[in-house]
C-alpha positions as CSV (number, residue, x, y, z in Angstrom):
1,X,17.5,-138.6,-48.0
2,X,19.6,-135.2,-47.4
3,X,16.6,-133.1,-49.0
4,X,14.3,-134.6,-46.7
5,X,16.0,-134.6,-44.1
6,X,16.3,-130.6,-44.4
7,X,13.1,-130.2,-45.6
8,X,12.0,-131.7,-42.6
9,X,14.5,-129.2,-40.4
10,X,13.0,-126.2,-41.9
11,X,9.5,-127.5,-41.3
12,X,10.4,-127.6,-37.3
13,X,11.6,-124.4,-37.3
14,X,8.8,-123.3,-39.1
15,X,6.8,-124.6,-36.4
16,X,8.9,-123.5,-33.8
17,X,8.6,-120.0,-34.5
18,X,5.0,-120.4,-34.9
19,X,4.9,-121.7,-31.3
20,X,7.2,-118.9,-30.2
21,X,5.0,-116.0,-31.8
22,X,1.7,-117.5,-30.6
23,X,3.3,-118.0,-27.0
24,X,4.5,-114.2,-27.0
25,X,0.9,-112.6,-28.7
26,X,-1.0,-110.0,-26.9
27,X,-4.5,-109.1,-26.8
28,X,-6.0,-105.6,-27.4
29,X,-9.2,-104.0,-26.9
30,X,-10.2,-101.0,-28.9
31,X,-13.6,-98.7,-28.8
32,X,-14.9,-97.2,-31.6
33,X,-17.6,-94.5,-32.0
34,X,-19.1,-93.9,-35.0
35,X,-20.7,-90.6,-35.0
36,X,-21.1,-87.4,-37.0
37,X,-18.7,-84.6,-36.8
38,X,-18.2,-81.4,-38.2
39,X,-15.2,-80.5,-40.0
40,X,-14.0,-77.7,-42.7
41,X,-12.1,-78.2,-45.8
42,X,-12.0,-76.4,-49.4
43,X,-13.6,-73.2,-47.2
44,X,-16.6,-75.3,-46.4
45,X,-18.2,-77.1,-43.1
46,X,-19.8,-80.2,-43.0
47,X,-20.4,-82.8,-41.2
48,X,-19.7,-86.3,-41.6
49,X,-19.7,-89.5,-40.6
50,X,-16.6,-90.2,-38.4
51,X,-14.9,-93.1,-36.2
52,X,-13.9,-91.0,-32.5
53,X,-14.5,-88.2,-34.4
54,X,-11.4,-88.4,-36.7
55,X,-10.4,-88.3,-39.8
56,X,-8.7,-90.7,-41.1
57,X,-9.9,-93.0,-37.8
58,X,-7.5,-94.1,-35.5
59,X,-5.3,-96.4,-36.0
60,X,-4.7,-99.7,-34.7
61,X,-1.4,-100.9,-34.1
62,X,-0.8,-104.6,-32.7
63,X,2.0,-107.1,-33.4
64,X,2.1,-110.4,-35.4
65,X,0.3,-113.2,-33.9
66,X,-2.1,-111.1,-31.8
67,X,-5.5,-110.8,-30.9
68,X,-7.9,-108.0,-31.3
69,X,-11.1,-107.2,-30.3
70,X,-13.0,-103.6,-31.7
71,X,-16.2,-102.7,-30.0
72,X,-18.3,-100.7,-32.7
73,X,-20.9,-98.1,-31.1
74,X,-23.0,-96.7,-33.7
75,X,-24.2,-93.2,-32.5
76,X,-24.6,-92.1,-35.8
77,X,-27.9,-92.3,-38.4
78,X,-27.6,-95.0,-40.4
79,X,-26.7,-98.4,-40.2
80,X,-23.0,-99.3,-40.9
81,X,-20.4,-102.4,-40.9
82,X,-16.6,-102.4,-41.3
83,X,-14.6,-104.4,-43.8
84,X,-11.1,-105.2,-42.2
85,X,-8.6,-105.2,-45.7
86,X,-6.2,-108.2,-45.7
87,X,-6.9,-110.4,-42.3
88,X,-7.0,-113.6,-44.0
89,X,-9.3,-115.3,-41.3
90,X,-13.0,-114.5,-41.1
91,X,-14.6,-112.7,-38.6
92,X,-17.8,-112.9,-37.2
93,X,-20.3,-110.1,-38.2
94,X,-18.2,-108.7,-40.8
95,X,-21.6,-108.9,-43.0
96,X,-23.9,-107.7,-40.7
97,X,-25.0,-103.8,-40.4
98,X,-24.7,-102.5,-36.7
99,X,-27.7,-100.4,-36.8
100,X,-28.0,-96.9,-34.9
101,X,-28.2,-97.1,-31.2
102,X,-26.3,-100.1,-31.0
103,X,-23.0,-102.2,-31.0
104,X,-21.0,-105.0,-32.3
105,X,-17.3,-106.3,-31.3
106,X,-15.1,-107.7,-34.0
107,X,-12.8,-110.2,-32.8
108,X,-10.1,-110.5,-35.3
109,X,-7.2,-113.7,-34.7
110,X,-4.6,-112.1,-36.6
111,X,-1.7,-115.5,-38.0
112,X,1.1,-114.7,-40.3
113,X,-0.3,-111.2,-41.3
114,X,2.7,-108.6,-41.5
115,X,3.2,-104.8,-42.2
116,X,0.1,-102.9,-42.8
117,X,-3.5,-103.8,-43.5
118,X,-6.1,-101.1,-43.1
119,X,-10.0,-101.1,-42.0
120,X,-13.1,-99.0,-43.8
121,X,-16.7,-98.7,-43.9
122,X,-18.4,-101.0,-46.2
123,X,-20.7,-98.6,-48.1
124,X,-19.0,-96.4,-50.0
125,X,-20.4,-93.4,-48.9
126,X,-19.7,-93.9,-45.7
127,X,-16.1,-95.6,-46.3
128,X,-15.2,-91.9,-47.7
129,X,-14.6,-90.9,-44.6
130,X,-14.7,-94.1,-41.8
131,X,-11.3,-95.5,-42.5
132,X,-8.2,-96.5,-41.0
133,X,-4.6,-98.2,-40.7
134,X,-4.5,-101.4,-38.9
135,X,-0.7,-101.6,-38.4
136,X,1.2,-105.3,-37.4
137,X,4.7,-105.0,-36.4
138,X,6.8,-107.7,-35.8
139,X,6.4,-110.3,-33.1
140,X,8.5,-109.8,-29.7
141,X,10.9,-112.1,-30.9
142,X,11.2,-111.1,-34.8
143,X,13.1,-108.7,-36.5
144,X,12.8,-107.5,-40.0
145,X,13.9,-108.3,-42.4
146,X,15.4,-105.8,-44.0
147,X,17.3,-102.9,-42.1
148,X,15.5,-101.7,-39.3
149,X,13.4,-98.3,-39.5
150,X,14.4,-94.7,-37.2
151,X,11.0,-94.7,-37.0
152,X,7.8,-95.1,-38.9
153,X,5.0,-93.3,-40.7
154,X,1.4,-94.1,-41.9
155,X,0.3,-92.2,-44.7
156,X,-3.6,-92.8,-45.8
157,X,-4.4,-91.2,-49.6
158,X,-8.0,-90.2,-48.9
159,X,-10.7,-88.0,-50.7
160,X,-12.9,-85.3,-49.9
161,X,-16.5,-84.3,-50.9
162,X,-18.4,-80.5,-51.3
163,X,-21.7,-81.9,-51.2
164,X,-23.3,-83.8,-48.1
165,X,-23.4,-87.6,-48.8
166,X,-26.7,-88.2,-46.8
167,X,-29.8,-86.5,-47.3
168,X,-32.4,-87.3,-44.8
169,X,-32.6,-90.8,-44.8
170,X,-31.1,-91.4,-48.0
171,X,-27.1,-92.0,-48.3
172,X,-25.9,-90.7,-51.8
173,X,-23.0,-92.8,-53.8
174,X,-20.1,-90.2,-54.0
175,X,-18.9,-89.3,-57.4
176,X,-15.8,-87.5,-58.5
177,X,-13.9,-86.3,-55.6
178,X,-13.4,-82.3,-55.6
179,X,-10.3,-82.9,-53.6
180,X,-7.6,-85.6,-52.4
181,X,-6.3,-85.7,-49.0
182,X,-3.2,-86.8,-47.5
183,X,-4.0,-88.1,-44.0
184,X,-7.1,-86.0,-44.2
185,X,-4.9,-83.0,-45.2
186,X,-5.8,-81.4,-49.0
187,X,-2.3,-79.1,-48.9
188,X,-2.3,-76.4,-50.5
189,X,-3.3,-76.5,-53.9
190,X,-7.0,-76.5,-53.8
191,X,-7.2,-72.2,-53.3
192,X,-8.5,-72.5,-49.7
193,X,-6.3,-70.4,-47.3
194,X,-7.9,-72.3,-44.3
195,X,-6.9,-76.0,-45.6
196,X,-4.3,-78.0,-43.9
197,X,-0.8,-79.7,-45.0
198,X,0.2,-82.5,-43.6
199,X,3.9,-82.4,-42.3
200,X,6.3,-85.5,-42.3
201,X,9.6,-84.5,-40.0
202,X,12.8,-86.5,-40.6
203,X,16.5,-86.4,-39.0
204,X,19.3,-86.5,-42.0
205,X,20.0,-89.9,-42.5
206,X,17.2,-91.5,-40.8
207,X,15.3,-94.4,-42.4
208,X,11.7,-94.3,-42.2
209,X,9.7,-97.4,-43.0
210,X,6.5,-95.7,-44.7
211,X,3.1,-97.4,-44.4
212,X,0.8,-95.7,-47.8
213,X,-2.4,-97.1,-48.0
214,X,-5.2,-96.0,-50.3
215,X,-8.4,-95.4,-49.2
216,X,-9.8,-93.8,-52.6
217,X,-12.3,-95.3,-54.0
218,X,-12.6,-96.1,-57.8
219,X,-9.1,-94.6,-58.3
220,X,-5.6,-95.4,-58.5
221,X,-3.6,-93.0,-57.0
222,X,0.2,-91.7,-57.7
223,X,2.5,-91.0,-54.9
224,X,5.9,-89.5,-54.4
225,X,8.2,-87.8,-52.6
226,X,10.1,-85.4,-54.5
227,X,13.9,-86.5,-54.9
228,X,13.8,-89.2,-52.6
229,X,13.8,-92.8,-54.3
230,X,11.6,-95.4,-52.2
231,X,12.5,-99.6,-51.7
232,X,9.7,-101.3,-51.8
233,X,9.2,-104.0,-48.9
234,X,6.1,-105.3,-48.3
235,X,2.1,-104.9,-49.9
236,X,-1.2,-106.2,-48.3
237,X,0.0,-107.4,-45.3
238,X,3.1,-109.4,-46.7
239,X,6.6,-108.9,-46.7
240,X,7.5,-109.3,-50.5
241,X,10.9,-109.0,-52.6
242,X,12.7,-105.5,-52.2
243,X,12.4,-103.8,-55.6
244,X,13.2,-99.2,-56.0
245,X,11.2,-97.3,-57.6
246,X,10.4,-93.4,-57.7
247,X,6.8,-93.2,-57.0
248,X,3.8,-95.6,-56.8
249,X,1.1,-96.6,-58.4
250,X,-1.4,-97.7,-56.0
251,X,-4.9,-100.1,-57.0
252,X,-8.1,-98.5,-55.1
253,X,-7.4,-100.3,-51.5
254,X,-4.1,-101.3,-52.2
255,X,-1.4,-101.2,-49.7
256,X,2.3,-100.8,-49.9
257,X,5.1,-100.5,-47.6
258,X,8.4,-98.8,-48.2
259,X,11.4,-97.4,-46.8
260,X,12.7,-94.1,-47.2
261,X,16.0,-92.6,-46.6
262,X,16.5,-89.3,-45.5
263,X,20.1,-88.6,-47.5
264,X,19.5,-85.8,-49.6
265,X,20.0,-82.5,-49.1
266,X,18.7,-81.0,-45.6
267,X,15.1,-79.1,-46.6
268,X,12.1,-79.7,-47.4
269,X,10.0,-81.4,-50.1
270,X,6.9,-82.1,-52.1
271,X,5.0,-85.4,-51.1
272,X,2.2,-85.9,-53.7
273,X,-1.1,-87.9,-54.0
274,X,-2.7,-87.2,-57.6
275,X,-5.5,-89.4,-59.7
276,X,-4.2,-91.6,-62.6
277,X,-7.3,-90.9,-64.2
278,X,-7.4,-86.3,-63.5
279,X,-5.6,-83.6,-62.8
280,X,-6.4,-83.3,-59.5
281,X,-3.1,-82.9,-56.9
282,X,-2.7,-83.0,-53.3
283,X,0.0,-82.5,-51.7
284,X,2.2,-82.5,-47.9
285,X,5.8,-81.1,-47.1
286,X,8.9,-83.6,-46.1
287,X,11.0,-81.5,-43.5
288,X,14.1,-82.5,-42.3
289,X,14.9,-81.1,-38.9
290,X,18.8,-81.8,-38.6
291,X,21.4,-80.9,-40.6
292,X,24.2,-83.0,-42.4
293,X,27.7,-82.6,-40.8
């Protein structure tokens, strides 16, 4: 009689807080413009296929419980849909091309989905360069749980391609990267004085909750920041188990969230992105911007 009697306790306040978080959610409206852009990397220009003419694409950033819709102009040349990684509801149109010229609204009912999830072209040629973070902090009324972050920081492992992926009217399926990015940044390793590094800036002592999704495809990717250790707190939209690890191994589309403390000494170092599978190595800086007392 006792067990049920709790079981039954917990199961109201299961549905309580349901109740609460649905009462609080939000909805947003985003616009998306899928268009070709040009941009230089490796000591090369191209053009490519891009959402608002970024790259990564923006990112979306809602809370638990909410509502989203995402109106998808195609103003590029080929016909294109988006794949959104990890809403666990289905969503109209999610397997229909939006042809050029025209557009299609997603409406996505986000439930008990938590942390980071990300969004992507379908095709893969095309997914090389349309993706995104779709980031879902905690309801008005919910903390986490686990020490709350300074701050936050989305990193997406991406790749980047020499040769055009479309030719005429015909879309090529990428091979072998010749580079990695890190947030659409290849460092400094790949011989190009032109190419960009991307920059993460911490205060000593800050704890940054750390959002790495990666958006190579066909690859599991490596990722580190040199001598900081990393707690593992969430993957695919969950909360899971705090475990510490060193670096990550990341699946091709896999998400994981961590936390990072900034504790050691003041300076700055490595991050890195590499393949499991080559020898390839991209990499960003870690800066810290105050000193220890």
């Amino acid at each position: 009689m006792g067990s049920e009697k709790q079981e039954f306790i917990w199961l109201s306040g299961l549905l309580f807080l349901n109740i609460l978080v649905l009462s609080t959610a939000d909805v947003h409206y985003y616009e998306f413009f899928l268009k070709e852009s040009q941009f230089t990397k490796l000591c090369s220009t191209k053009s490519i296929l891009t959402v608002n003419g970024s790259f990564p694409g923006p990112e979306i950033r809602v809370r638990r419980g909410d509502t989203v819709f995402v109106n998808v102009h195609n103003q590029g040349n080929h016909a294109v849909s988006l794949k959104w990684e990890g809403v666990k509801g289905s969503i109209d149109g999610s397997n229909e091309l939006i042809q050029p010229g025209r557009n299609f609204t997603y409406k996505i009912e986000l439930k008990d989905e938590i942390g980071t999830l990300w969004w992507h072209a379908t095709s893969d040629w095309a997914a090389a360069t349309v993706h995104g973070a779709f980031v879902i902090s905690p309801a008005t009324n919910e903390d986490y749980p686990f020490p709350a972050p300074t701050s936050d920081q989305t990193i997406i492992l991406g790749q980047w391609f020499r040769q055009e992926l479309t030719e005429g009217d015909k879309t090529i399926a990428p091979g072998r990267a010749d580079a990695y990015t890190i947030n659409g940044d290849p460092g400094v390793t790949y011989g190009c004085s032109n190419d960009t590094t991307f920059e993460m800036q911490v205060d000593y002592e800050g704890l940054y909750l750390v959002r790495v999704i990666n958006a190579v495809a066909n690859e599991t990717m490596v990722f580190g920041v040199a001598s900081h250790s990393l707690t593992i707190v969430g993957q695919n939209g969950a909360y899971t188990k705090r475990s510490f690890t060193n670096s990550l191994t990341l699946a091709p589309a896999q998400v994981v969230d961590v936390l990072l403390c900034a504790n050691v000494n003041v300076g700055h170092y490595y991050i890195t992105a590499r393949p499991s599978s080559g020898t390839y190595i991209t990499n960003g800086i870690l800066r810290y911007l105050t000193t220890s007392s």
